[in-house]
C-alpha positions in Angstrom: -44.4 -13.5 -4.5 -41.1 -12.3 -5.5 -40.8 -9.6 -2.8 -39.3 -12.0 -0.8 -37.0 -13.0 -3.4 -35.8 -9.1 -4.1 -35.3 -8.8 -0.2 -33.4 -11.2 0.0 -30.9 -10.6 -2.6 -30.9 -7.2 -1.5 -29.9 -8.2 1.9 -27.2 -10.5 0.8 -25.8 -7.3 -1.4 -25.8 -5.8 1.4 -24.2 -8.0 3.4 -21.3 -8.7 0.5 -20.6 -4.7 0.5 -18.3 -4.6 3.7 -16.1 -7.8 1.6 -16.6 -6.1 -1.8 -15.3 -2.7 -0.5 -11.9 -4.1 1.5 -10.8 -6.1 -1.8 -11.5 -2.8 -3.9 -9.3 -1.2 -1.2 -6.5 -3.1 -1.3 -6.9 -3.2 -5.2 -7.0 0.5 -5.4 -4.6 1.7 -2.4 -2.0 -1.2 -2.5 -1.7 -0.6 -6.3 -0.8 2.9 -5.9 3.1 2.1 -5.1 3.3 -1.8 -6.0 1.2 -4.7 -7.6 -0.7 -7.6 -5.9 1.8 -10.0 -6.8 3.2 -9.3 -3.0 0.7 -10.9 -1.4 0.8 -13.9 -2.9 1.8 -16.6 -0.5 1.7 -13.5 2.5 -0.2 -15.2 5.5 0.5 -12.4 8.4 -0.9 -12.7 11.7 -3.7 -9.7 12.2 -1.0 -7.5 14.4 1.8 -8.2 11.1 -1.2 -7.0 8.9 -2.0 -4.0 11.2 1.8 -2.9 11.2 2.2 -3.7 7.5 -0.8 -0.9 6.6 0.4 1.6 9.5 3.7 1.5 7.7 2.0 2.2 4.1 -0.1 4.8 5.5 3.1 6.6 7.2 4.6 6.5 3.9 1.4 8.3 2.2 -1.1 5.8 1.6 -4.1 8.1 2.0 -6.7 5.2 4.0 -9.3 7.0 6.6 -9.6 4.8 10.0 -12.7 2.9 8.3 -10.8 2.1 5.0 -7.8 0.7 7.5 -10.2 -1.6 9.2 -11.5 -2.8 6.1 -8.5 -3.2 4.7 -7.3 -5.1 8.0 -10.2 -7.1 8.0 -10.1 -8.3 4.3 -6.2 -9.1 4.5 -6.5 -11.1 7.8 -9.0 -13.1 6.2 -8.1 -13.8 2.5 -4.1 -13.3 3.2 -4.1 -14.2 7.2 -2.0 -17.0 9.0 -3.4 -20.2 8.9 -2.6 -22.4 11.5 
């Protein structure tokens, strides 16, 4: 009876990875050059988010095309425009 159980916790671990792996991103990568203190009270629209990152990663912040989106995806959500 608790296979069930297991599969579903697994499949919710899975499912929090994506969301786990953006904020360990932004902790790791952002951090490089400043602390997290500038995003506090940031709420950028998804396209102010995806120029904010291009402009880290022209300056050297090494994020592969996958990190980005995670990155993106995570910021827009926990640090997006509200309306």
């Amino acid at each position: 009876m608790l296979l069930p159980v297991v599969a579903l916790t697994a499949a919710a671990a899975v499912a929090a990875q994506p969301e786990d792996h953006g904020r360990e991103l932004v902790e790791n990568v952002c951090t490089y050059c400043h602390n997290l203190d500038r995003l506090r009270d940031k709420e950028l629209s998804r396209d102010e988010w995806r120029g904010l990152i291009k402009g880290m990663i022209s300056e050297g912040a090494p994020v592969t095309d996958e990190e980005f989106s995670m990155i993106l995806d995570y910021l827009v959500k926990h640090h997006g425009r509200k309306h």
